[in-house]
C-alpha beads as a LAMMPS data file, in Angstrom:
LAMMPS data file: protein, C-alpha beads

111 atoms
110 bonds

1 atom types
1 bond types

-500.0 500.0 xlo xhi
-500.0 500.0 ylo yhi
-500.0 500.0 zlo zhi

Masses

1 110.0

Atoms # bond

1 1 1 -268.089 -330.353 372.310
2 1 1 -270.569 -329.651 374.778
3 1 1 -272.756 -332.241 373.458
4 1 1 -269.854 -335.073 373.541
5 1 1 -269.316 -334.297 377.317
6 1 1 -273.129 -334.571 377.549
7 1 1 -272.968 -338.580 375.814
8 1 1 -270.204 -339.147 378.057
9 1 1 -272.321 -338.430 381.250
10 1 1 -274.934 -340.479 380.076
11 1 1 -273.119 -343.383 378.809
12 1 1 -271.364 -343.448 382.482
13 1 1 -274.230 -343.219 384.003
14 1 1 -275.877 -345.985 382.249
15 1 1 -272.562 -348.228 382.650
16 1 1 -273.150 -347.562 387.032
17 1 1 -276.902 -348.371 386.905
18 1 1 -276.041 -351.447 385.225
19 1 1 -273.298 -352.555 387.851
20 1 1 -275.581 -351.451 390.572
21 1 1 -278.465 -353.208 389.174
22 1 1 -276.531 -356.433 389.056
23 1 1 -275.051 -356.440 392.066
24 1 1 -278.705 -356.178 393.971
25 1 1 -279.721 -359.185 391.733
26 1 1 -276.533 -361.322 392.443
27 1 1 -276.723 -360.162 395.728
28 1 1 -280.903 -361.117 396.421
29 1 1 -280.047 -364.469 394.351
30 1 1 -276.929 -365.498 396.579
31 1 1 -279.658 -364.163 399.915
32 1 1 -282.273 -366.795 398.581
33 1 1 -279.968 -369.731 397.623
34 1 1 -278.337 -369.156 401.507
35 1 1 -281.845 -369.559 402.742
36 1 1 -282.600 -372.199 400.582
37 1 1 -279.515 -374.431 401.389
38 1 1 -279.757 -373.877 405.128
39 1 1 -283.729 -374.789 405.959
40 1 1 -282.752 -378.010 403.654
41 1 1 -280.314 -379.246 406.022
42 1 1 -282.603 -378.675 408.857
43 1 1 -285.696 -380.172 407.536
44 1 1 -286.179 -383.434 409.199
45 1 1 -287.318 -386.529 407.183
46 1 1 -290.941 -387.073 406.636
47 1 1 -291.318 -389.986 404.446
48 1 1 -289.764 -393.336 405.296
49 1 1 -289.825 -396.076 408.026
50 1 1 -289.968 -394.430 411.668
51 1 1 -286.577 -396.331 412.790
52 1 1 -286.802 -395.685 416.792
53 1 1 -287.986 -399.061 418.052
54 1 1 -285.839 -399.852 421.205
55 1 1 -285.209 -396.373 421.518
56 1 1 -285.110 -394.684 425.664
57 1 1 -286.398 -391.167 426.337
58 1 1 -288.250 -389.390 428.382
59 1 1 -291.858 -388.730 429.135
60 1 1 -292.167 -384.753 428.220
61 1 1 -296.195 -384.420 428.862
62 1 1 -298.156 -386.865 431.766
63 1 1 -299.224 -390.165 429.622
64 1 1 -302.851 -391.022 430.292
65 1 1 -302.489 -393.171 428.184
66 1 1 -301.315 -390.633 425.602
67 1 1 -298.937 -387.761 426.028
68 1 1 -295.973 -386.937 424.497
69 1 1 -292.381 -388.027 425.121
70 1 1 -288.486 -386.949 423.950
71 1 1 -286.466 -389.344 422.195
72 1 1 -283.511 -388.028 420.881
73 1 1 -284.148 -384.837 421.214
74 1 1 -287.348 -384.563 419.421
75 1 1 -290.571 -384.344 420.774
76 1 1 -293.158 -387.222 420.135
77 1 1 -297.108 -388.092 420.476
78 1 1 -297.031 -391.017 422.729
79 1 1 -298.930 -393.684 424.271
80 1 1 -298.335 -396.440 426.737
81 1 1 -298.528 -399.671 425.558
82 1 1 -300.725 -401.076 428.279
83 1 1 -302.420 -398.288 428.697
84 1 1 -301.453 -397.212 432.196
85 1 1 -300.463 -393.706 433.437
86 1 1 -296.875 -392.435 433.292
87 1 1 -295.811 -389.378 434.858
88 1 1 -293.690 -386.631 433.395
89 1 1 -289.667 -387.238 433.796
90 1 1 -290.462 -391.238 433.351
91 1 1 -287.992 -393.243 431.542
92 1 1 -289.093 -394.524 428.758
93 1 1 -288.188 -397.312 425.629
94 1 1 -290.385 -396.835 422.255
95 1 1 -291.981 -400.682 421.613
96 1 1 -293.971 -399.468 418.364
97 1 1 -294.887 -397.104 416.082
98 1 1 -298.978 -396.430 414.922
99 1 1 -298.342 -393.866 412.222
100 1 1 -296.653 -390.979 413.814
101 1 1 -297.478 -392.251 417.543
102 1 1 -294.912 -393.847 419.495
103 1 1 -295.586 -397.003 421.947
104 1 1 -294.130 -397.152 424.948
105 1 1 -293.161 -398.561 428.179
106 1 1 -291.760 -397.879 431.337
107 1 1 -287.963 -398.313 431.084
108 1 1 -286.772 -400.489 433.783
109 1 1 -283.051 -399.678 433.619
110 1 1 -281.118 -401.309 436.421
111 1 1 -278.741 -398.548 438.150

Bonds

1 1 1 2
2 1 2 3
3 1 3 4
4 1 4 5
5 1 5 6
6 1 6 7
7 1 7 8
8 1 8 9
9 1 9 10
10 1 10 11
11 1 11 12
12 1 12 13
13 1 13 14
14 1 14 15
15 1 15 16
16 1 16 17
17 1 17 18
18 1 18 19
19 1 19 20
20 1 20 21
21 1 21 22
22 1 22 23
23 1 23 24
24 1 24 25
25 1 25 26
26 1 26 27
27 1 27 28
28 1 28 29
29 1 29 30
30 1 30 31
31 1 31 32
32 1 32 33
33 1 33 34
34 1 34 35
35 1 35 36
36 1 36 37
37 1 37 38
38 1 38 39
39 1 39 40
40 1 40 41
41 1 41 42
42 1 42 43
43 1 43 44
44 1 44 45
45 1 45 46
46 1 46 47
47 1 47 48
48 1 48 49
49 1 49 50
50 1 50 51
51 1 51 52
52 1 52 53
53 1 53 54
54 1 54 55
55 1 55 56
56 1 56 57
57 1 57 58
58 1 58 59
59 1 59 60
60 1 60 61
61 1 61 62
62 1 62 63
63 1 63 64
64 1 64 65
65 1 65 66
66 1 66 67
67 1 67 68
68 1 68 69
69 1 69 70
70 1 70 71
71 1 71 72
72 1 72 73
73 1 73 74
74 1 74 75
75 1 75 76
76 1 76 77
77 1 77 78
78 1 78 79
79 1 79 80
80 1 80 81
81 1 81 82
82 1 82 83
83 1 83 84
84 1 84 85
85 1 85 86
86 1 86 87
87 1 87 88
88 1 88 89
89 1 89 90
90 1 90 91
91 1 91 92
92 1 92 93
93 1 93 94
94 1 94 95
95 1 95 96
96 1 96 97
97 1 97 98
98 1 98 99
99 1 99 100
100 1 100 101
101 1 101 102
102 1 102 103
103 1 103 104
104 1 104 105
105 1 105 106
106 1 106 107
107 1 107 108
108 1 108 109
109 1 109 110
110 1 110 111
């Protein structure tokens, strides 16, 4: 009888480091698929046509003539299309795109 209770031990034993064993691998695969799924719906596009033509920001870095400016929220490298100076906290409207470079000029909004 002794060695029945023994078999028992072991069998339960076996059954608990099988439960605990899966539950660390559905546990680490639900971690990874969490992490997965949420820097996916933050990555921002990178292939495609740059569609902020007529768009206004800001100038975020002097522009002499290049710099970098916020449009949208996100920061761009900029340059002024006529090349001249624009100080930081300028309003700006994106005429172009060269690549991942914005063109701009000065927005003249009337107030």
């Amino acid at each position: 009888m002794r060695q029945s209770s023994n078999e028992d031990c072991l069998e339960h034993f076996d059954v608990v480091k099988f439960l605990i064993l899966t539950g660390i691998i559905a546990l680490t695969v639900g971690l990874s698929l969490a992490i997965v799924l949420a820097l996916y719906r933050h990555k921002k596009a990178s292939t495609g046509p740059i569609q902020v033509i007529g768009q206004t920001g800001v100038v975020a870095s002097h522009l002499s003539p290049e710099g970098t400016v916020l449009v949208h929220g996100e920061l761009w490298r900029a340059r002024s299309r006529d090349s001249s100076a624009l100080e930081d906290k300028t309003e700006i409207r994106v005429v172009g795109v060269e690549g991942h470079l914005l063109i701009v000029e000065r927005c003249n909004r009337i107030h």
